[in-house]
N, C-alpha and C positions, 0 to 999 in steps of 0.2 A: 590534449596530450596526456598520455597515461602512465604513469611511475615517475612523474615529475613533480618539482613544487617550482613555487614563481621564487623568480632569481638563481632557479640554479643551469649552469649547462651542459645540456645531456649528448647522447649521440642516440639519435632516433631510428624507427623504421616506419615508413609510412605505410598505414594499415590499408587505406580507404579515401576515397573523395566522395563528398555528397555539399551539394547546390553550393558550389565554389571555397568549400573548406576544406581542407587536411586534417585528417585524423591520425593519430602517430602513438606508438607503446614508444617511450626510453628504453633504450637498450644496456647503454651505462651511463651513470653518471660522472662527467667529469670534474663538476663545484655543484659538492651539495650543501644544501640551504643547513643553516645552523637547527630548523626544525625537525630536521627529520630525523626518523627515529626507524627502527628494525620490525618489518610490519608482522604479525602474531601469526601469521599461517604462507603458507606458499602459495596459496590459492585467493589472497588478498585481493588480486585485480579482477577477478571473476565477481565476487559477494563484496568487497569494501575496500575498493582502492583508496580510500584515505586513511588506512592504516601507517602507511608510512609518516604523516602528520602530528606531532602532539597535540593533543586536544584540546590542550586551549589555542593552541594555533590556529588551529580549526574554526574553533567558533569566530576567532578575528577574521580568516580568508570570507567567514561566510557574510559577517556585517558588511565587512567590506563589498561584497558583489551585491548583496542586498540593496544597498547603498547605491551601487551603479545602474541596480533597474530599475530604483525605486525613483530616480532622481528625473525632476522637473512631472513629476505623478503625483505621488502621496509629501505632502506638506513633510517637513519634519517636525512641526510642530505639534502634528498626532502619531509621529511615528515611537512606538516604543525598540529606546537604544537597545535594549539588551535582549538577547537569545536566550528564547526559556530551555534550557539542557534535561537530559536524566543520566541513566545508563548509558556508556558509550557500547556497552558490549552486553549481550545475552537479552537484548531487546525483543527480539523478534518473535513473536508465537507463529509463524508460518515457517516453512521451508518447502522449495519443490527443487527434485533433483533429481537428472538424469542420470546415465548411466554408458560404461564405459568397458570395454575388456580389462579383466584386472586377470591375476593368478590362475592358469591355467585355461586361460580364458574363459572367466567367470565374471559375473555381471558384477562391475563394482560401481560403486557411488559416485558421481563426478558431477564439478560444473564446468558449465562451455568455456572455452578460452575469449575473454573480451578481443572484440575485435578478429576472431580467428577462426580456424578452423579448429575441430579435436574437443578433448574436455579435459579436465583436471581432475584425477583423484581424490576423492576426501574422505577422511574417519567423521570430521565433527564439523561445526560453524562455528567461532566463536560468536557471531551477531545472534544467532537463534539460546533460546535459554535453555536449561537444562532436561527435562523432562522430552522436548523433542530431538537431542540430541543422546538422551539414552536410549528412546527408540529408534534412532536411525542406524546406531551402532547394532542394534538387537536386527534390527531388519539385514543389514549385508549381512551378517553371521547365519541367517536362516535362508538366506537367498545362497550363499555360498553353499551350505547343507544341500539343499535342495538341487545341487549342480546346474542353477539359472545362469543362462548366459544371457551375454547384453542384447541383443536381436530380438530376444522375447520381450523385452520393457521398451518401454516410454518416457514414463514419469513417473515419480514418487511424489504424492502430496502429503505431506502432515504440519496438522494445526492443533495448537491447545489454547490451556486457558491458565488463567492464574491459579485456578486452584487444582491443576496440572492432569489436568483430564486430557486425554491426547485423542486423536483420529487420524489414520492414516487410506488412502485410493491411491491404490497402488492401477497403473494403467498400461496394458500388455499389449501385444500385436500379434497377438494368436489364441484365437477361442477356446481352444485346447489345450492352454496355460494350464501344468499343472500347479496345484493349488497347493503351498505350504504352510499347512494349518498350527505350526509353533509358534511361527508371528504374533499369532492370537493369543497362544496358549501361554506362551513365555514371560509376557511384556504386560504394560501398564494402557496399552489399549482398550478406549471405550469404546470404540465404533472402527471397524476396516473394513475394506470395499476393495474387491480387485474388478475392474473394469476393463471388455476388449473397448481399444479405441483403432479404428481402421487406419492401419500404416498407409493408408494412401496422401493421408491428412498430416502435412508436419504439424498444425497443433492438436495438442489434448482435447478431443473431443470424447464424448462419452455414446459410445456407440451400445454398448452393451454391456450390464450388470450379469460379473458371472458369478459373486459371489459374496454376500453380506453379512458379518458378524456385527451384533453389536447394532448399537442406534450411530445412522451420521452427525446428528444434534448434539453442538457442543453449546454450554451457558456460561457466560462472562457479566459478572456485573459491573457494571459501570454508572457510576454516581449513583449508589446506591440500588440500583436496577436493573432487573436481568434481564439478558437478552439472547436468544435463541438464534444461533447460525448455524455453516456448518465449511469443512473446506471448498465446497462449490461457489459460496458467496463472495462480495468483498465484503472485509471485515477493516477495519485497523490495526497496522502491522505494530504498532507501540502502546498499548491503552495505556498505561501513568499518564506519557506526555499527551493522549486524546484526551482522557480525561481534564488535563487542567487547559486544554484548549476549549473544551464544552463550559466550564465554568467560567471562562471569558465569554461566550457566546449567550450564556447565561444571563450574563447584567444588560444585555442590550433586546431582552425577549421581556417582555410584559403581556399582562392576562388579557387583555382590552384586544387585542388584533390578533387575527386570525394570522396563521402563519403555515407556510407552505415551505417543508423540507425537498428539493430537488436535487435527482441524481440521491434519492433516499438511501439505498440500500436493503437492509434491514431494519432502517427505521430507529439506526442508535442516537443521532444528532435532535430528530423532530421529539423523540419519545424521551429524552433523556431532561430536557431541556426546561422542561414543566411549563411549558405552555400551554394557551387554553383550549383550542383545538388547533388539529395538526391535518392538514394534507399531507400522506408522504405521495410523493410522484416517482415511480421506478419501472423502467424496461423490463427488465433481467430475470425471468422465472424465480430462478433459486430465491434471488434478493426479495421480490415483491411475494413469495410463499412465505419467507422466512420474516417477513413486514407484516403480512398478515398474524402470524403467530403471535410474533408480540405484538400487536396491537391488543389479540386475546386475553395475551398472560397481562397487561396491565391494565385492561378491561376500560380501556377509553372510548369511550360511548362518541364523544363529540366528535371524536378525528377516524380517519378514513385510510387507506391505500387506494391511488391510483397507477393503473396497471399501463402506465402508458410512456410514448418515445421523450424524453422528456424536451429533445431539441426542440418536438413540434408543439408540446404543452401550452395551450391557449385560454386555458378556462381560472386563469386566477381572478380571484375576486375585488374589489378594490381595497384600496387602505389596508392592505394586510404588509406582514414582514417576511419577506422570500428568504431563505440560508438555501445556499446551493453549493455543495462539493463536487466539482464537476473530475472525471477523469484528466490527465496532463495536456490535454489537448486544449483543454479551455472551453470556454463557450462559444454556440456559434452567433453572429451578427444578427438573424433572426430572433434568438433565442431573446437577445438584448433589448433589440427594439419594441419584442413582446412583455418583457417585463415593462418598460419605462413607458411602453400604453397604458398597463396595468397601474399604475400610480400607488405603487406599493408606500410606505412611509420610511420603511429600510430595509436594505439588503446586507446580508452578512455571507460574506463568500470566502470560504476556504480552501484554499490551495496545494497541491503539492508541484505546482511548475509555477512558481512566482513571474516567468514572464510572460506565459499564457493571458498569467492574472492582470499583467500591469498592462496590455495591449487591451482584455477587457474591458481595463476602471476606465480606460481613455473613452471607450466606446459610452461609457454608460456618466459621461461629466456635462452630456447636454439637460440634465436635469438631477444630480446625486453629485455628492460631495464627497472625499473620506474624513470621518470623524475618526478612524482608530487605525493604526498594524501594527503588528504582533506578528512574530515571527517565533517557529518552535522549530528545535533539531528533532524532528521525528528519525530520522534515520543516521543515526553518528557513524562516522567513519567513512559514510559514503558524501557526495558532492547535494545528495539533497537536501531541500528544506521547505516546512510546509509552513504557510501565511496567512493570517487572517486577515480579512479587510472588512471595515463596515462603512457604509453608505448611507450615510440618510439623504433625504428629497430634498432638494431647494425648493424654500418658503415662497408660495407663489409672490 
């Protein structure tokens, strides 16, 4: 249920049914919770429905469900009580956003309606930080200029970094896009891409590069170390709170045992970590290009990129220490059973769907323990939370 908190009662509409649940927006509320608060934009339930929450509220609803899926899994006796927090707002270095009839019917900025049909107009985010919201402002002003209507876009990608270098792929449905080059000229972009992608495809696919200013390589250092992506990659949508997650991950990595990063990336977890050599394992062109790179720039001789699926990844060596970030979906059953062949020493596996994660740890207790969780607000204001777990071997 969406625009609600627990204890209050509402008058709903029910949006959806999927595999025997009800999904519902509030429509009013009739008692509302002593929490709630005026949420900062109108467009709240599209980007951060838990705007309506105070924030420390928040963090209690979250231990609290943490608690519910953690329970009869991970001991409480390695579980750490408390939610590492940052920034609840201007978090974010990504934003992608569609696009909608505005004024005169001209292509304006919007996100989808949760749950709905249509999109919602928007000037700004407050979850994205400042530097991508001064160019997204600079972009509808040049997009309006240019008399672009909604039918010719897609999507809007832009990503920065902390030291506020931005890039924006901009993604049209017409090869014949004309092309409005003050975007460029105007703004604090280092790199823009306008890309046909074939309307025939509801997702962003990149069909064809029509037009490239600028390099797409954006550098973010993290824990002292730089790392080369770009917006085609996954990246981490919060580095502070990554960072003090990799410093956790950090104490349980020693120079003795080889260690294999899965579901690598870019290669920020394996490469950050200062271990002694590193397999990263990644599918994903962009990701395992952009793993090669850095593997370059930090000129680590010992450690490797492998370019491969990782569910089917079979070639770990023994006695080594696995960290795996898997996408929300979790790992698959295979995946599992080819680790704990592998007789790694520990697994340290990071999550952003903690019940993906806790249906995993179950799979993986016929030989592996939890020695630690930790739990971080990567994303404030919204309903998720990212988890650590570590695993070491039962002593034969």
């Amino acid at each position: 249920m969406w625009n609600a908190l627990p204890g209050e009662v509402v008058e709903t509409a029910i949006d959806y049914k999927r595999k025997g649940c009800w999904y519902g927006t509030a429509r009013r509320i009739i008692q509302k919770s002593p929490y709630r608060i005026a949420p900062c934009e109108n467009h709240f339930l599209s980007c951060s429905p838990w705007q309506i929450i105070d924030y420390d509220q928040e963090i209690i609803e979250k231990k609290s469900v943490l608690k519910e899926i953690t329970n009869g899994i991970i001991p409480e006796s390695v579980t750490d009580p408390e939610i590492i927090t940052g920034n609840p707002l201007g978090y974010r270095n990504k934003l992608e956003i569609s696009f909608t009839d505005g004024p005169e019917a001209l292509a304006t900025m919007a996100f989808h309606v949760r749950h709905g049909a249509g999109y919602l107009p928007i000037t700004k985010c407050l979850l994205a930080n400042e530097p991508i919201n001064t160019v997204l402002q600079q972009f509808q002003e040049s997009l309006w200029k240019a008399r672009i209507v909604s039918e010719q876009l897609k999507t809007l990608v832009i990503r920065s970094t902390r030291a506020e270098n931005v890039t924006a792929s901009l993604y049209v449905t017409h090869e014949d896009f004309p092309l409005p080059t003050d975007v460029v000229l105007n703004n604090r972009l280092t790199g823009y891409r306008v890309i046909y992608s074939d309307p025939k495809y509801s997702d962003t696919v990149e069909s064809k590069i029509l037009a490239e200013y600028g390099s797409p390589d954006l550098c973010e250092t993290v824990l002292d170390k730089q790392f080369l992506f770009s917006d085609q990659c996954f990246f981490q949508i919060n580095v502070p709170l990554f960072e003090i997650a990799l410093r956790d991950i950090q104490t349980h990595i020693d120079t003795e045992h080889e260690m294999y990063d899965v579901f690598s990336g870019v290669g920020t977890i394996g490469l950050s970590v200062q271990a002694h050599k590193v397999t990263l394992i990644e599918q994903d062109p962009w990701g395992s290009g952009y793993a090669r790179k850095n593997l370059s720039l930090h000129q680590n001789a010992l450690s490797k990129i492998v370019e491969a699926d990782a569910t089917k990844y079979d070639a770990y060596r023994k006695n080594a220490i696995i960290v795996c970030d898997p996408p929300r979906s979790g790992l698959t059953p295979k995946m599992i059973q080819t680790m704990i062949k592998a007789n790694p020493v520990r697994i340290i596996y990071l999550s952003c769907n903690p019940i993906t994660q806790m249906r995993d740890i179950k799979l993986f207790s016929e030989g592996y323990i939890p020695v630690s969780l930790k739990a971080y607000n990567f994303f404030p204001r919204t309903p998720h939370l990212e988890t650590l777990i570590v695993l070491d071997r039962i002593p034969a």
